[in-house]
Structure formats: C-alpha cells, structure tokens
C-alpha positions as CSV (number, residue, x, y, z in Angstrom):
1,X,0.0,0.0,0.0
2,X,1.2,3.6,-0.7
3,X,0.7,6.8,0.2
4,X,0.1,10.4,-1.0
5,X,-1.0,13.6,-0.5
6,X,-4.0,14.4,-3.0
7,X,-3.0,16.1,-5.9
8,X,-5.0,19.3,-7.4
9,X,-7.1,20.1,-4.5
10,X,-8.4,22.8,-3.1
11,X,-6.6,21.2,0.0
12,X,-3.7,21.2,-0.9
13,X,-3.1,24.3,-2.4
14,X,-4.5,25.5,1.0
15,X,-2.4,23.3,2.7
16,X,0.9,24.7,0.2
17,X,-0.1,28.3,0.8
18,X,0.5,27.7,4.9
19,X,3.4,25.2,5.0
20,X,5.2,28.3,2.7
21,X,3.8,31.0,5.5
22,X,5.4,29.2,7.5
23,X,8.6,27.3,6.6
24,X,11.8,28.7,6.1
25,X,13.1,25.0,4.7
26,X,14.9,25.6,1.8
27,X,13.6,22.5,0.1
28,X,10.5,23.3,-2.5
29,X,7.5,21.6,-1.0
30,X,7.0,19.7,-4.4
31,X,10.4,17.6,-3.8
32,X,9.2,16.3,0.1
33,X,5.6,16.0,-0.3
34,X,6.1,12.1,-0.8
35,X,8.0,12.3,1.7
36,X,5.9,14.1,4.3
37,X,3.3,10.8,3.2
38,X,5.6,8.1,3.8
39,X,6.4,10.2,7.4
40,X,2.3,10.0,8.2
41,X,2.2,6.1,6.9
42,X,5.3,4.8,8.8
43,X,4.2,6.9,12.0
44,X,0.8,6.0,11.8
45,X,-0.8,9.6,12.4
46,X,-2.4,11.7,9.6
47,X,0.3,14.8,10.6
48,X,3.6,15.8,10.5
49,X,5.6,18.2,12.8
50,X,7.2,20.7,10.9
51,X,10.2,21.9,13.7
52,X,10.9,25.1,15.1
53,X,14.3,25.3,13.7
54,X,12.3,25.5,10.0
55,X,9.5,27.9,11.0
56,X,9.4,31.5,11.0
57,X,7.3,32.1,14.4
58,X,10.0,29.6,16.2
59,X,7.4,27.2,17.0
60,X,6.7,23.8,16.5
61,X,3.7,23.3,13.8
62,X,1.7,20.1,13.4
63,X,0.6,20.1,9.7
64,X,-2.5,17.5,10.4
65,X,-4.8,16.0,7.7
66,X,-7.4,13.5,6.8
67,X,-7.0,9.9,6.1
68,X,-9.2,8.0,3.1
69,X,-8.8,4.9,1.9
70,X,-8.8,4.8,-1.8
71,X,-9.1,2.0,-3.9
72,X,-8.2,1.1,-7.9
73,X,-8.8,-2.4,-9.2
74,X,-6.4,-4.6,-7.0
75,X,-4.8,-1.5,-5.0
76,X,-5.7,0.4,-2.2
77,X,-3.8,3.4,-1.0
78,X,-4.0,6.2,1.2
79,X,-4.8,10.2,0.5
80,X,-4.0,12.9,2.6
81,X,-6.3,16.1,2.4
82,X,-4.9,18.8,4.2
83,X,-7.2,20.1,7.5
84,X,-5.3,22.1,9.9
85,X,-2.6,23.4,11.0
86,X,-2.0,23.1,15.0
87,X,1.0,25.3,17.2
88,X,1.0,24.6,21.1
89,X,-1.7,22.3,21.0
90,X,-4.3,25.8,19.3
91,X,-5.5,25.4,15.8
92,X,-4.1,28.3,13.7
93,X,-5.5,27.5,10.8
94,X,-8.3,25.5,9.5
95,X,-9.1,24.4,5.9
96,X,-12.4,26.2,4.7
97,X,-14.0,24.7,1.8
98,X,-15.7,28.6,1.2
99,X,-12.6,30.4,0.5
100,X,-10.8,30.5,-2.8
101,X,-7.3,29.4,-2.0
102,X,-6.0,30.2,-5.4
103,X,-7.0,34.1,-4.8
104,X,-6.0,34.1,-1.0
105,X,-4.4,36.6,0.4
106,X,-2.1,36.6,3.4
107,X,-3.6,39.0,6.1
108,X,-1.5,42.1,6.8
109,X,0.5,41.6,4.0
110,X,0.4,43.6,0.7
111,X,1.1,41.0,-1.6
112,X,-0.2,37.7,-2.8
113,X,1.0,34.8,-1.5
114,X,2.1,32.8,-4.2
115,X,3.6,29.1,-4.3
C-alpha cells in the first residue's frame, strides 16, 4: 500500500499556501511532499511536525490532515487532504471549503502569496 497527498485540490493548495507562510526550509514543498506521506504512513498519524528550527514564528507546527482509503482495481492506497494546521496544541489555521485558495491573500500583508 502507498501513500500520497491528493494532488489538485483545493486542499492542498491551501495546505501549500500555509506550509510556505510558514517554513523557512529551503527544500520546495514539491520535492518532500512524498515524503511528508511516507512520514504519516510509517508513524501511523495523519500529521507531521514541521520543527521550530524551520518555521518563522519559532514554533513547532503540526501540519495535520485526513486519512481516506482509496481504492483502484487490486490497489488500495491512502490520501492525505490537508485540514489544519495546529502550534502549542491551538489550531491556527483551518481548511475552509468557502474560500478561494487560489485568490488568497495573506492578512497584513500587501502582496499575494504565491507558491
């Protein structure tokens, strides 16, 4: 069985658009999404911590998401849909089916947040 993170969904764009609020890795998010999967499958928990070390408030974040169970002929396989993200145990931010992630704006900033 594999794993992924869905692909083209409102999700995860919203779930790009905070990991690169953020993160200061200097990896692109499109090289270590498989790998943020296989994390969630080998640890058994639909999230992964994204350190203090790599994020620009200096705290721990839990990127967490939502397990399905897809199937295709003789395979099954997990997807990942982005839901939250969580810092000191407080949801920050929340996936909201309403708003237009590919037109979202960063709050106090200027500029378009782009990925």
């Amino acid at each position: 069985m594999y794993a992924q993170i869905a692909y083209h969904r409102p999700e995860t764009v919203a779930f790009e658009k905070y990991y690169y609020e953020l993160s200061t890795y200097p990896v692109p998010l499109e090289y270590i999404k498989e790998r943020f999967a296989k994390t969630m499958e080998r640890t058994k928990r639909p999230a992964f911590l994204l350190p203090a070390k790599y994020s620009k408030n200096s705290k721990d974040n839990w990127f967490v998401f939502k397990l399905h169970l897809k199937s295709e002929g003789h395979s099954k396989y997990h997807v990942y849909y982005f839901d939250r993200v969580v810092t000191d145990k407080i949801p920050q931010w929340q996936y909201d089916p309403e708003k237009d992630y590919d037109r979202w704006w960063v709050e106090g900033k200027n500029k378009r947040l782009t990925v």
